[in-house]
Biotite code that builds the C-alpha atoms (Angstrom):
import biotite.structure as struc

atoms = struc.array([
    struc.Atom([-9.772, 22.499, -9.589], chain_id="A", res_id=1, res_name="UNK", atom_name="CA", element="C"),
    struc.Atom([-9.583, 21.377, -5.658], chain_id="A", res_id=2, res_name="UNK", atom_name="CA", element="C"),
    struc.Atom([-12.694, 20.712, -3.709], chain_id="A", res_id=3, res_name="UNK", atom_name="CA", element="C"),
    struc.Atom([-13.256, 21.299, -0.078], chain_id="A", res_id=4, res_name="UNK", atom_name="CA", element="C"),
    struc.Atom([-14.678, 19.272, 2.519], chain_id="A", res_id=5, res_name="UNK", atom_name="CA", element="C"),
    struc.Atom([-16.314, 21.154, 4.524], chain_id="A", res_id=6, res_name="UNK", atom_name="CA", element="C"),
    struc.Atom([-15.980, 18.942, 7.822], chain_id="A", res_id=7, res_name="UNK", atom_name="CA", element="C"),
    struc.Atom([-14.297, 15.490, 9.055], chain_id="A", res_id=8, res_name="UNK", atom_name="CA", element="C"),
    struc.Atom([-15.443, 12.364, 8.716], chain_id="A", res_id=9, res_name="UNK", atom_name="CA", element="C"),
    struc.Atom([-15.566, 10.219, 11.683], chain_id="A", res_id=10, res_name="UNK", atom_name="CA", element="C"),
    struc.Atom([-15.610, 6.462, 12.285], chain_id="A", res_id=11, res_name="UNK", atom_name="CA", element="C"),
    struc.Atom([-16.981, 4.793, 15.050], chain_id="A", res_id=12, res_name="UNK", atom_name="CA", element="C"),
    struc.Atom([-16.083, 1.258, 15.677], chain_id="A", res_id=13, res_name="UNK", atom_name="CA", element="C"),
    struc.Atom([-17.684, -1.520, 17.782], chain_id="A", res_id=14, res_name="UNK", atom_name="CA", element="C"),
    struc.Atom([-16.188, -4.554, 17.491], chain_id="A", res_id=15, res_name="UNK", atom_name="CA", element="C"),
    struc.Atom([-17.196, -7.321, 20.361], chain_id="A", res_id=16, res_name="UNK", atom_name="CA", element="C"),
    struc.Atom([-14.886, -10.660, 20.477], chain_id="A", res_id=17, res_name="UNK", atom_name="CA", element="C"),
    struc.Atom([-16.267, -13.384, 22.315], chain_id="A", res_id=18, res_name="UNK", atom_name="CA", element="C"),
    struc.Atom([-13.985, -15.049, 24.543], chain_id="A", res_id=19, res_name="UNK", atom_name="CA", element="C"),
    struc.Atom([-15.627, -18.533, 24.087], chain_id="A", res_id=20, res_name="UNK", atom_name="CA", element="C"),
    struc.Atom([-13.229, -20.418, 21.290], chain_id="A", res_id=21, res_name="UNK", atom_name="CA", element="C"),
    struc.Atom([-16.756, -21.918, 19.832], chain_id="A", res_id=22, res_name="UNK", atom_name="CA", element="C"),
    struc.Atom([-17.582, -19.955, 16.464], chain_id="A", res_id=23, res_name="UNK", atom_name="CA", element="C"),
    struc.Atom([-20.326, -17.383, 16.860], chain_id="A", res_id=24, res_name="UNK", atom_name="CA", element="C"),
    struc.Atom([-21.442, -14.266, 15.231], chain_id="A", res_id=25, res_name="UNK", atom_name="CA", element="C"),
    struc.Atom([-22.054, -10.562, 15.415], chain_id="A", res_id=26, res_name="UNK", atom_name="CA", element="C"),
    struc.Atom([-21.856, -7.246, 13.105], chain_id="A", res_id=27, res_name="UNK", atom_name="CA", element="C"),
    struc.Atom([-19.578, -4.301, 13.433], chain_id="A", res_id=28, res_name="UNK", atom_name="CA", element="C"),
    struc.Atom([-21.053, -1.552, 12.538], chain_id="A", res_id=29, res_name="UNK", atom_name="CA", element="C"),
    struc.Atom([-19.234, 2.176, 11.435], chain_id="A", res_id=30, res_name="UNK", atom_name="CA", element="C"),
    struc.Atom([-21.399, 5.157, 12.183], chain_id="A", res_id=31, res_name="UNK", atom_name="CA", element="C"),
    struc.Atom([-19.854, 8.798, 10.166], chain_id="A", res_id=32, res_name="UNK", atom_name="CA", element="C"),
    struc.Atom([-21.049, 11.718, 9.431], chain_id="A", res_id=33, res_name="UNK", atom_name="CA", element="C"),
    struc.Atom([-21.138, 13.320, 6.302], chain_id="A", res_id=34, res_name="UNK", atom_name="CA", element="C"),
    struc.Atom([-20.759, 16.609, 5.302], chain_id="A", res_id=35, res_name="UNK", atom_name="CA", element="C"),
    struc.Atom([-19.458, 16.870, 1.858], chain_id="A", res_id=36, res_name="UNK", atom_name="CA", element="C"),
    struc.Atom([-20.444, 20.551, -0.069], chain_id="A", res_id=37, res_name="UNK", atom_name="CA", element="C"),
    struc.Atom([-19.414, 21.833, -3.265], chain_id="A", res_id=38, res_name="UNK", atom_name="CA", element="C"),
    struc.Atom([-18.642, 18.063, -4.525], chain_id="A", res_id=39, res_name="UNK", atom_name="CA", element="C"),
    struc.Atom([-18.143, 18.384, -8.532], chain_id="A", res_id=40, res_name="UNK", atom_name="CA", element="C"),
    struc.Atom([-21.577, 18.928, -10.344], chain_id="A", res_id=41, res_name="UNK", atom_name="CA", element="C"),
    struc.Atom([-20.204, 15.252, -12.130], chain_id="A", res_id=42, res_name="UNK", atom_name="CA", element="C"),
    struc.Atom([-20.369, 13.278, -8.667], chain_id="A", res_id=43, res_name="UNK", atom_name="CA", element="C"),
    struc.Atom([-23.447, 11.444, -8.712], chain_id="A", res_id=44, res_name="UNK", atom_name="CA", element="C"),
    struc.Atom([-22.874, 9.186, -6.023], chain_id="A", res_id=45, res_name="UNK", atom_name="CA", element="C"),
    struc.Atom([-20.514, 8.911, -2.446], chain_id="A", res_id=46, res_name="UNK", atom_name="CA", element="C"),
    struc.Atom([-19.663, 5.900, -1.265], chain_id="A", res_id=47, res_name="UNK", atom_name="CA", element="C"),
    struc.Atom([-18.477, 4.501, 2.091], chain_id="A", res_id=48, res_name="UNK", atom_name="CA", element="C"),
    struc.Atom([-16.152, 1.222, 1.861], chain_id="A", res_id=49, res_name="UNK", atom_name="CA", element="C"),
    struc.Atom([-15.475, -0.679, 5.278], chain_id="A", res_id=50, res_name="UNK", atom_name="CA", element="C"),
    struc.Atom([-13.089, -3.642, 5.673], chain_id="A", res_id=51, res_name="UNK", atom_name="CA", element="C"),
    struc.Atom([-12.358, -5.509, 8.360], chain_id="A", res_id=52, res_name="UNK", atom_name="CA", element="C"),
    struc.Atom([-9.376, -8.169, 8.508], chain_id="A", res_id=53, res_name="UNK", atom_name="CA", element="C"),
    struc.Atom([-8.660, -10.607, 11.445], chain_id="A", res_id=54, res_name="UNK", atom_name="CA", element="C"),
    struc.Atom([-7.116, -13.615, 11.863], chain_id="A", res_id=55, res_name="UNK", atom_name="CA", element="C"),
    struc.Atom([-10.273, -14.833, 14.014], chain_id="A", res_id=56, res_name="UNK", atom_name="CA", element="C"),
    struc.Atom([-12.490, -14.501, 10.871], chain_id="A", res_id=57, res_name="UNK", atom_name="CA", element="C"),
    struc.Atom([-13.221, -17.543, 9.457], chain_id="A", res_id=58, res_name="UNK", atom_name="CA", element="C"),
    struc.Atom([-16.179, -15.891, 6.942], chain_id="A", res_id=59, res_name="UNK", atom_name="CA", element="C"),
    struc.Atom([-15.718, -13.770, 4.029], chain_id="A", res_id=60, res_name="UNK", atom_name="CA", element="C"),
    struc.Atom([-13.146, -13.220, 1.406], chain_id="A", res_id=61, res_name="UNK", atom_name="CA", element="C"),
    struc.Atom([-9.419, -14.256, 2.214], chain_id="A", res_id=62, res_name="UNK", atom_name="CA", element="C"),
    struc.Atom([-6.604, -11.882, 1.031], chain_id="A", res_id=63, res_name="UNK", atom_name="CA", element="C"),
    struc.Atom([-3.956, -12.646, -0.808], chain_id="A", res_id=64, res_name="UNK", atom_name="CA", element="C"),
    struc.Atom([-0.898, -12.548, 1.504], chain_id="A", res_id=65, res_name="UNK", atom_name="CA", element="C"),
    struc.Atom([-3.122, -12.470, 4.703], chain_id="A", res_id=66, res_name="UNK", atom_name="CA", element="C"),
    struc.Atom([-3.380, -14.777, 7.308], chain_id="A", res_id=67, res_name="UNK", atom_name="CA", element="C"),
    struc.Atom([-7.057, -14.365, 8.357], chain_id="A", res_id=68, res_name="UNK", atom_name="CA", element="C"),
    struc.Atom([-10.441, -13.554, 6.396], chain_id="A", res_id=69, res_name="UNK", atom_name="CA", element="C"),
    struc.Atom([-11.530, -10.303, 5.543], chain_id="A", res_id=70, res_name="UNK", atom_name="CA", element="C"),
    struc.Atom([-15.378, -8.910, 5.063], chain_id="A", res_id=71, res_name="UNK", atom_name="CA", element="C"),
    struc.Atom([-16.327, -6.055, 3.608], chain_id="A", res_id=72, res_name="UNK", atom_name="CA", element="C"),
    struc.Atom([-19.018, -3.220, 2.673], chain_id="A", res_id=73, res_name="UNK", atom_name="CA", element="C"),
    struc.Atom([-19.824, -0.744, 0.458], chain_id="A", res_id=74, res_name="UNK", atom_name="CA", element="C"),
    struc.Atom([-22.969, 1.793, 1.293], chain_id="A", res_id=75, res_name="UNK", atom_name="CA", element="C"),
    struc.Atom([-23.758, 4.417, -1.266], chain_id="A", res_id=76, res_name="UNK", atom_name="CA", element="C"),
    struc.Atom([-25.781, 7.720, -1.337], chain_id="A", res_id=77, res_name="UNK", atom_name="CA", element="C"),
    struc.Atom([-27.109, 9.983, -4.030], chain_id="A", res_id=78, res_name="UNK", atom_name="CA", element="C"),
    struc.Atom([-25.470, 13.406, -4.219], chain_id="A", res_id=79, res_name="UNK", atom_name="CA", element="C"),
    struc.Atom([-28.112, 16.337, -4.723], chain_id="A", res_id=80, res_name="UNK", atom_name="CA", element="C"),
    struc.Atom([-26.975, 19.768, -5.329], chain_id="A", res_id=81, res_name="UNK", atom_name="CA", element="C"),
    struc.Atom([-23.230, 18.726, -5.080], chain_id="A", res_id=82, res_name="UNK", atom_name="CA", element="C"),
    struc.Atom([-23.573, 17.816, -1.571], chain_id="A", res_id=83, res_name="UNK", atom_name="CA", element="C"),
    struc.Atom([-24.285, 15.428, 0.559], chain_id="A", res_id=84, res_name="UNK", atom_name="CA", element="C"),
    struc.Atom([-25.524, 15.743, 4.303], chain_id="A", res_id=85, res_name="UNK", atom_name="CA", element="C"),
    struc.Atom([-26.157, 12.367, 6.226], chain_id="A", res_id=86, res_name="UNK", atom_name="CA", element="C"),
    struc.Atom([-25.133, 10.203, 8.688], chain_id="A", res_id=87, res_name="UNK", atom_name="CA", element="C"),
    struc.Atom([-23.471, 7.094, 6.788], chain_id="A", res_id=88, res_name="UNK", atom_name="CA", element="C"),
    struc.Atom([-23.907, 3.614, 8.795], chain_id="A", res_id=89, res_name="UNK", atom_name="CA", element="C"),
    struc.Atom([-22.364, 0.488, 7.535], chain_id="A", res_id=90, res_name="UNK", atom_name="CA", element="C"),
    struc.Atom([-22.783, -2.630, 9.157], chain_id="A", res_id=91, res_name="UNK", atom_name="CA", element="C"),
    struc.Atom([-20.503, -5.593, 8.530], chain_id="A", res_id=92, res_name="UNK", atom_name="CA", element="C"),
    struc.Atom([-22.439, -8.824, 9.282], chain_id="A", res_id=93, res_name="UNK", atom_name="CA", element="C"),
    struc.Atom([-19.465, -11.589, 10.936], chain_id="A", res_id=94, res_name="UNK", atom_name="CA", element="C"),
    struc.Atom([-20.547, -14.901, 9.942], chain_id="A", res_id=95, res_name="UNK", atom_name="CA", element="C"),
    struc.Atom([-18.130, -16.796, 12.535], chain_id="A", res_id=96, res_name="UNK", atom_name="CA", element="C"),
    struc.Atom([-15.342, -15.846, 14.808], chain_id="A", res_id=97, res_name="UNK", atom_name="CA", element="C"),
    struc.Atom([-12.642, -18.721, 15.533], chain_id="A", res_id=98, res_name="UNK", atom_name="CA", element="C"),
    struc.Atom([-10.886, -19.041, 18.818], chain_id="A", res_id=99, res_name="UNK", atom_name="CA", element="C"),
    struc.Atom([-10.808, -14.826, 18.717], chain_id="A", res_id=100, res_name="UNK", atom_name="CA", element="C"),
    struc.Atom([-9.405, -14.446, 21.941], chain_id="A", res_id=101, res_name="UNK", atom_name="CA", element="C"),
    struc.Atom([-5.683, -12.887, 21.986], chain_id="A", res_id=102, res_name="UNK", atom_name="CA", element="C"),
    struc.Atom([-6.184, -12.021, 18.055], chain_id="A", res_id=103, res_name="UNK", atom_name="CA", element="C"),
    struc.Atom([-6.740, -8.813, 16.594], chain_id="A", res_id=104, res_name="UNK", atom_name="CA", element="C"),
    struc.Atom([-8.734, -7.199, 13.424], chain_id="A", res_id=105, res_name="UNK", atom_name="CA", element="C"),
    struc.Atom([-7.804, -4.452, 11.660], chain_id="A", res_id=106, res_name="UNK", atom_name="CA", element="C"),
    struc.Atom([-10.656, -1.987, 9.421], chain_id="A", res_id=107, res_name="UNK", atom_name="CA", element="C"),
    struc.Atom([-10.366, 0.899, 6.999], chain_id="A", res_id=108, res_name="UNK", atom_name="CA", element="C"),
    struc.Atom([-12.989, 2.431, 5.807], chain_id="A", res_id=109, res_name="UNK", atom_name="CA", element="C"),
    struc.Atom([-12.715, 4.677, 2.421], chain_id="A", res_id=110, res_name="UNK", atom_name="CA", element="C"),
    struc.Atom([-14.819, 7.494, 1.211], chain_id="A", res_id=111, res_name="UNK", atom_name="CA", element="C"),
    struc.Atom([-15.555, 8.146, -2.823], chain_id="A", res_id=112, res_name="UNK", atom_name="CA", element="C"),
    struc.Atom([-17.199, 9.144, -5.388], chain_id="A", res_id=113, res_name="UNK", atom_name="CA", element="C"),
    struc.Atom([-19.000, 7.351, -8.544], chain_id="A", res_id=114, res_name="UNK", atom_name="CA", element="C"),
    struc.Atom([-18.305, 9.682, -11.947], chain_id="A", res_id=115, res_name="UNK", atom_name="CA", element="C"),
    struc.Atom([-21.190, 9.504, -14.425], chain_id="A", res_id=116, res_name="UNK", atom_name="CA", element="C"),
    struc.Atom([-18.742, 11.233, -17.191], chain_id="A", res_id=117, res_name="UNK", atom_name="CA", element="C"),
    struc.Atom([-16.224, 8.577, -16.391], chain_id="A", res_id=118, res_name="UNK", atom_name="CA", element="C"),
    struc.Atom([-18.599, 6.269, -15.336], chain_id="A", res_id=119, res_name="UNK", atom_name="CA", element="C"),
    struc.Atom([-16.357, 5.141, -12.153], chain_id="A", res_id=120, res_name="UNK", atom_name="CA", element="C"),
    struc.Atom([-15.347, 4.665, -8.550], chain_id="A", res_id=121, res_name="UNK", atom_name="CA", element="C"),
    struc.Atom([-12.829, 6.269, -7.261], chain_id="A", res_id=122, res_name="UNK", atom_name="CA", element="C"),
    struc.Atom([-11.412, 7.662, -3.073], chain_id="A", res_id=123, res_name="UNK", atom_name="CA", element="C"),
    struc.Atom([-11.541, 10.966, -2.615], chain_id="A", res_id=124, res_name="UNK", atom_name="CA", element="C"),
    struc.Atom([-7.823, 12.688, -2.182], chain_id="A", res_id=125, res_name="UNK", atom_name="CA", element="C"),
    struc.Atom([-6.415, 16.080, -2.461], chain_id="A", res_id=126, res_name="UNK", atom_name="CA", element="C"),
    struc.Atom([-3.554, 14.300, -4.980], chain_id="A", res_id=127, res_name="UNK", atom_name="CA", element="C"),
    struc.Atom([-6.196, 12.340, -7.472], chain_id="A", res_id=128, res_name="UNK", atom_name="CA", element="C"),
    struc.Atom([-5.177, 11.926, -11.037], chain_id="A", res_id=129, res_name="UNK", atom_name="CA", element="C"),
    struc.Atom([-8.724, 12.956, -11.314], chain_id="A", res_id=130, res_name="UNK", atom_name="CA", element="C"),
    struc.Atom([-9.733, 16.261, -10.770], chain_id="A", res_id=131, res_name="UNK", atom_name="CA", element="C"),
    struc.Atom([-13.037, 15.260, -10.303], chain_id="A", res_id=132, res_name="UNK", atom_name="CA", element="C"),
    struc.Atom([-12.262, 13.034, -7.121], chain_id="A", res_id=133, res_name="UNK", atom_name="CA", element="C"),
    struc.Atom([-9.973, 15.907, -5.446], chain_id="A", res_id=134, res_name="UNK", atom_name="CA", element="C"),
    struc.Atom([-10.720, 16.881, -2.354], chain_id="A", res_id=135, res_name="UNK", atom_name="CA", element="C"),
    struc.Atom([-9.064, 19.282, -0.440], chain_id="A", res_id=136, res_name="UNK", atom_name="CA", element="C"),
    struc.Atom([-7.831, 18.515, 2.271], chain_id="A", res_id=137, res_name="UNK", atom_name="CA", element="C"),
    struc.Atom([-8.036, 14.983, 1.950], chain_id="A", res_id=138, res_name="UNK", atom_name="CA", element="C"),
    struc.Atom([-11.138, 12.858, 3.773], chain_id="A", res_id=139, res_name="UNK", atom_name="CA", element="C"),
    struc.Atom([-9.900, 11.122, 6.975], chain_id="A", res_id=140, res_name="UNK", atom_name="CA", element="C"),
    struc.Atom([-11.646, 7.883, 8.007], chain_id="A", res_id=141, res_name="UNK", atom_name="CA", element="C"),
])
């Protein structure tokens, strides 16, 4: 059984670099709406996942095989009556940029679901093992 979401989900991203090479800090923050009906009666929870990689982040996780630092995000809201209807924000708090200037970052953001059945997270997609995380057609971010 496919899903449908019933509109697109948007990202907004502002992402300010200081020129100075001194470390300083800021947040990036995503703003999307969400529109999701008809979600399986299973889906107890949607999630938005941000993560932002640059080479000028010196906070955060590094990835393996990356040549910068990554942070990331995770904001979560309840599902009531198989839908959910909200504006998600999520706000990525930058410890420290070094010497950003001529460097670039790169974000994704993901949207999912939490199963209670399965008792897991998993990104939406029209091609999902699990039925229960198919959405049709898939979210864009």
């Amino acid at each position: 059984m496919k899903f449908r979401m019933q509109s697109v989900v948007l990202a907004a991203c502002v992402l300010a670099l200081p020129v100075a090479s001194a470390a300083q800090s800021s947040d990036v923050t995503f703003t999307m709406p969400l529109n999701l009906r008809q979600l399986s009666p299973d889906i107890s929870k949607v999630s938005v996942y941000c993560t932002i990689e640059s080479a000028a982040l010196t906070s955060g996780v590094v990835a393996k095989g990356a040549t910068g630092g990554r942070v990331q995000k995770q904001e979560e809201f309840p599902v009531t009556g198989g839908q959910v209807v909200t504006t998600a924000v999520v706000v990525l708090a930058i410890g420290s940029l070094d010497n950003p200037a001529g460097k670039t970052a790169f974000y994704t953001c993901q949207l999912g679901g939490f199963s209670s059945s399965q008792k897991s997270w998993s990104s939406f997609s029209e091609t999902n093992a699990k039925p229960v995380f198919r959405l049709s057609p898939s979210p864009r971010i």
